[in-house]
N, C-alpha and C positions, 0 to 999 in steps of 0.2 A: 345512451350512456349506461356504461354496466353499473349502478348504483354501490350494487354490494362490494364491486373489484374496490371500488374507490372506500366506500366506508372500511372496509378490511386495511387500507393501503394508510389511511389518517390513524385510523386506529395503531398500527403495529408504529406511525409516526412517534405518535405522543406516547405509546410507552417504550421505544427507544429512547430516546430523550427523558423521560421522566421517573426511568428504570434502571440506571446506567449499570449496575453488579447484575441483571439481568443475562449480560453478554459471557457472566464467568459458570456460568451451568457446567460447562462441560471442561472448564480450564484448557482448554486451547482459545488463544486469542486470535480474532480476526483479524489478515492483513489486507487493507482499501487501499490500493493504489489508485492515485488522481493521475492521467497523464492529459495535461492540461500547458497551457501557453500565455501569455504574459501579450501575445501578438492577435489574438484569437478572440474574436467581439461575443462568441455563445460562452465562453467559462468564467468568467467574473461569477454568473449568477453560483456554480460547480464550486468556485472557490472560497464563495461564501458562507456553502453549506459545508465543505467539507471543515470547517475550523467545530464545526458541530461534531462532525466523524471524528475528527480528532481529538475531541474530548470525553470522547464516550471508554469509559472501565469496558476495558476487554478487546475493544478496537486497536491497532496498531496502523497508526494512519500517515502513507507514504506520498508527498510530493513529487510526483517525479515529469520536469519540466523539459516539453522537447523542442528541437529546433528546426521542424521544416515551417514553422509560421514567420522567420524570420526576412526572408526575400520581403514581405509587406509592407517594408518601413521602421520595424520596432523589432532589434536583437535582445531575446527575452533573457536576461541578463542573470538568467538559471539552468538555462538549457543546456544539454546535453547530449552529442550523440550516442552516449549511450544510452540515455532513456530511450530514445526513438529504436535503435536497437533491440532494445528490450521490450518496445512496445509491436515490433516488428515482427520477433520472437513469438509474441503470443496469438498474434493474427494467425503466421503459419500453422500453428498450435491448432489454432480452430476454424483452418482451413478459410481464412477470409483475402481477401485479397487488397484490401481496403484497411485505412488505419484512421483516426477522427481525436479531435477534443472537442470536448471535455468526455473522457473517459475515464470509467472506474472500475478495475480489476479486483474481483473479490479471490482472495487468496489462491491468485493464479488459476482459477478455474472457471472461473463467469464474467463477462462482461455486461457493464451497465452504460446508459447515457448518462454520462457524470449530475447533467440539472434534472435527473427525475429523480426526486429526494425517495418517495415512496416505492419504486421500484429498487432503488438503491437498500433502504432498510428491509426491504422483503429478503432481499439474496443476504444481505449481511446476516439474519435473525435465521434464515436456512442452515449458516453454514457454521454458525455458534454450536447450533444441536448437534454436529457433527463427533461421531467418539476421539475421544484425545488417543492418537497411533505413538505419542513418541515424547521423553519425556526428554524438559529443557531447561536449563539453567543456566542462569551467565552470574558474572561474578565480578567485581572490580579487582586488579591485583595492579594497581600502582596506576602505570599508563596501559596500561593493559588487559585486556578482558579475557576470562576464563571459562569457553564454553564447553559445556557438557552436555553430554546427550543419553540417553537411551531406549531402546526401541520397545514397544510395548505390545508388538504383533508385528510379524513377519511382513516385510515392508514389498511394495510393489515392484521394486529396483532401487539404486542407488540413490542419495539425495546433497542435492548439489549446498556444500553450505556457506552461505553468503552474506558479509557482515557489511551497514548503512550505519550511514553517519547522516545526521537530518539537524536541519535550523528550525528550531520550534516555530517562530514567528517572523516575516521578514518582509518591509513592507515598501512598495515602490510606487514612483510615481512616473506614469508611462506619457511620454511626448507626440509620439506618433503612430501612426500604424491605426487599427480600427479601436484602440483603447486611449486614445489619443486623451488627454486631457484628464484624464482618470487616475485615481490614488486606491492600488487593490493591495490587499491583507492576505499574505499566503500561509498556510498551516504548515509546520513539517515537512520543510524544503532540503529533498535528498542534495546531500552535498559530496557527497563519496558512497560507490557500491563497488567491494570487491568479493572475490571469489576468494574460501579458504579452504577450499578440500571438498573431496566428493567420501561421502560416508556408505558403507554397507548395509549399518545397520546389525554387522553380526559380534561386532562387540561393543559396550560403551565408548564412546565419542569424549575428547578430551583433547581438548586445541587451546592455543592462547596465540592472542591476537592484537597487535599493538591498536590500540585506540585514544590517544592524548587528548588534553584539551576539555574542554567543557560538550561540546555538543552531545547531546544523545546518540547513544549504542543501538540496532536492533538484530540480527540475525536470524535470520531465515533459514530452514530447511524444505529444499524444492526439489521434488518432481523434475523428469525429462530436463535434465541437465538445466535448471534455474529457468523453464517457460511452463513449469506444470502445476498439478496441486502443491500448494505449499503444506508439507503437512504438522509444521510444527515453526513456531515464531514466539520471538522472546524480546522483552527490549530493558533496558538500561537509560534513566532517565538522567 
């Protein structure tokens, strides 16, 4: 056993968690996608932790539930094929051929096994340090959100910009399927992702976007047509 991997791995644990403005060094917030299933006997432990990612200043922590675990018995009563899409998207992205839960996407560019907590905060505390490329602000204006942008170095290509709707907390009790008998706690459960324009980058960015209702706003600016780095995320609680 690599003793030191593991002491390094507890260590960045407990001051994730006990650090949380740690995550704003660099004012780009981290986006943790979960693609995770409600039908799926390894993500409970994933979903547990991630109510942890989700609380964490400077984390922006997305739910996104898919649907090929459904044939098992239990239709995961969040799924979506566009998450599976989107989780499909990023496989091709990094050339895998294979897709799994519990998964977790760190701002479109790394993937993690969603229940390996310390692995998971190593890539999250990586990509904190990262320089902020683009700058971002949303805005309430009635039912509607007011996003701005601007670029703050010359961007790699265009960036796909894309506004989530999420259920803070949402909690179900499963009948059958391999989580049979089970009452699980879900974090930040994506309930809407649309596409609102692709941006250059060569002038200020300036859109408005209907968003009603109570749910939390977040908007994403992504790489490779919405499957790449994300290089700029904001959210509206």
């Amino acid at each position: 056993m690599n003793f030191s991997r593991v002491f390094t791995g507890v260590a960045a644990l407990v001051l994730f968690f006990a650090a949380p403005a740690m995550a704003q060094e660099t004012g780009r917030p981290v986006v943790v996608e979960l693609f995770t299933s409600q039908g799926c006997s390894s993500c409970p432990e994933a979903d547990k932790f991630f109510h942890k990612v989700a609380g964490h200043e400077g984390v922006i922590a997305l739910s996104m539930h898919v649907d090929y675990w459904d044939y098992i018995g239990w239709k995961d009563s969040f799924a979506s094929p566009a998450n599976t899409k989107r989780q499909r998207a990023y496989a091709k992205m990094a050339e895998r051929n294979v897709i799994y839960t519990p998964q977790m996407v760190i701002n479109g560019a790394d993937d993690v096994v969603g229940n390996r907590p310390m692995d998971v905060v190593d890539v999250i505390d990586r990509h904190r340090r990262l320089p902020q490329t683009v700058a971002l602000d949303l805005t309430r204006q009635g039912d509607s959100v007011l996003v701005e942008a601007e670029s703050l170095k010359a961007l790699d290509g265009p960036l796909t910009v894309q506004l989530v709707r999420f259920r803070p907390e949402s909690t179900v009790h499963i009948k059958r399927g391999e989580n049979a008998g089970r009452t699980i706690s879900y974090a930040n459960v994506v309930t809407e992702m649309r596409v609102l324009g692709v941006w250059d980058g060569a002038a200020p960015l300036r859109v408005s976007a209907e968003a009603g209702g109570d749910a939390p706003v977040a908007v994403l600016l992504q790489n490779k047509g919405g499957a790449g780095l994300i290089e700029a995320a904001a959210v509206l609680e």
